[in-house]
N, C-alpha and C positions, 0 to 999 in steps of 0.2 A: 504494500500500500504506500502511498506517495503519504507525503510531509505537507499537511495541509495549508502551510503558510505558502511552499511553492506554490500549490494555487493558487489562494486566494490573490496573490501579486498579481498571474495571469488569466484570471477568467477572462475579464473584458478585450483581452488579445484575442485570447481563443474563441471568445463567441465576435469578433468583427471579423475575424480571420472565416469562421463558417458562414457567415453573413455576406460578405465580399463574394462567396458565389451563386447564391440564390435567396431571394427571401422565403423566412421560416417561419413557423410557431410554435411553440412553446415545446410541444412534446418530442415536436420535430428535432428540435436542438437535442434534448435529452438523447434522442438516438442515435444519435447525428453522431455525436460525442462521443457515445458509448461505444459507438462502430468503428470509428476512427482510429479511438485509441486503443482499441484491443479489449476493450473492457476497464481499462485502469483507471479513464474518469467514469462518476458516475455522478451525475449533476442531479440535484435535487430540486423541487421549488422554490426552498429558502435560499438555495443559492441562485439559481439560473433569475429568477424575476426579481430579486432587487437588483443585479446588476444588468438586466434590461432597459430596468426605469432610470436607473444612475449613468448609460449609454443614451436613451432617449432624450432623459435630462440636459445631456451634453452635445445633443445634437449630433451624436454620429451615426443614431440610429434614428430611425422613425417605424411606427408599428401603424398596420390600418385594418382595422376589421375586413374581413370577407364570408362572404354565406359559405359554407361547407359541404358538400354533396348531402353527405349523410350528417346526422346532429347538429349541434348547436355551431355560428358565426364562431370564425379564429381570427384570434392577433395576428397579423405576419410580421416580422421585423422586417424591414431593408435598410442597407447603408446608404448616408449620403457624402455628399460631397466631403465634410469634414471627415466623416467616419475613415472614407478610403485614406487619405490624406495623414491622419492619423494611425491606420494603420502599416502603413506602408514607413510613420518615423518610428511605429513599436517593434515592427520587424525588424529595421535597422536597428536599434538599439537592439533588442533580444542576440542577432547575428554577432554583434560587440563582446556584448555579458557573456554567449556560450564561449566564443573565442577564445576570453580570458580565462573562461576556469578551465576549458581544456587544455591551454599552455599552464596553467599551474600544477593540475591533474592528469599528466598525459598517460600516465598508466591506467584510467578509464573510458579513454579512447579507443575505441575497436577497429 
């Protein structure tokens, strides 16, 4: 199991990063997530929808209802213009940070 402060630094990465190729909802992300990473994240609602609203808030996301084939209207997130912009300077940083602790840690390099 991961060290849950590494997350918490990177949620809002990781969900602009799934957002940058399609807009999602809620559950969508969950799976999304889960598929991705092999199983190691597993995002909850207390985490994934405050840090939606704290993305929305900041304008890197925007969320619009849509009726749903089947059951009740979904949230979808899409990124906007800041969001991309943003994520594209957390990626560069991120690329920085791993850099560094692989040259301090190179025997966990494979």
């Amino acid at each position: 199991m991961y060290h849950k402060e590494l997350l918490k630094g990177n949620t809002e990465t990781l969900l602009l990063s799934l957002l940058s190729d399609e807009a999602m909802y809620g559950y969508q992300i969950v799976k999304e997530i889960r598929e991705r990473s092999g199983g190691y994240f597993r995002f909850k609602e207390g985490t994934l929808y405050p840090a939606l609203h704290r993305l929305e808030a900041s304008g890197l996301i925007e969320g619009q209802w849509k009726e749903a084939s089947t059951g009740a209207p979904r949230r979808y997130y899409h990124m906007t213009s800041k969001g991309l912009k943003t994520l594209d300077e957390r990626t560069a940083e991120w690329k920085r940070f791993s850099t560094a602790v692989n040259s301090i840690m190179p025997a966990l390099v494979s």
